[in-house]
C-alpha angles and dihedrals in degrees: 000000000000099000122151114227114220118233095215093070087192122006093209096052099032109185107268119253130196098284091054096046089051095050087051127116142193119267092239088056103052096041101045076058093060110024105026131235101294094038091051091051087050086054110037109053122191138246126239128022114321111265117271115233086221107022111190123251117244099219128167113247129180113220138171118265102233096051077046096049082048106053085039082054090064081061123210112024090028094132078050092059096044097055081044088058093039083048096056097041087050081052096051094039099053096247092114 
């Protein structure tokens, strides 16, 4: 077991030192280069859920339990419900 281990683990693939680090870009760049625009977005996909034109605003409100224990009653898609209902009423009421 005297074996010497080599210190280029793959010479195809050596470990990156500074230099190579600093000469690095990101993937977007490199591939709107080569591909466009349109081509690098076909080709990078993002992570996470696509961004919404209007995202909801997570807000604190205090309500009463009971209107709460109601809406949680209607099971999944309850907090749904409930900006559906305080939409409505904003539309009927002119607010809206």
């Amino acid at each position: 077991m005297n074996k010497k281990i080599s210190k280029v683990i793959d010479v195809d693939n050596p470990e990156w030192g500074d230099a190579e680090f600093a000469r690095a870009r990101p993937a977007v760049e490199v591939f709107t280069e080569l591909f466009g625009k349109e081509g690098a977005e076909k080709v990078i996909k993002t992570r996470g859920r696509p961004k919404l034109a209007n995202p909801k605003e997570p807000i604190k409100l205090r309500i009463d339990h009971d209107v709460v224990d109601a809406y949680r009653a209607q099971g999944d898609g309850w907090q749904t419900k409930m900006n559906e209902a305080l939409r409505d009423y904003a539309k009927t009421h002119g607010m809206l």
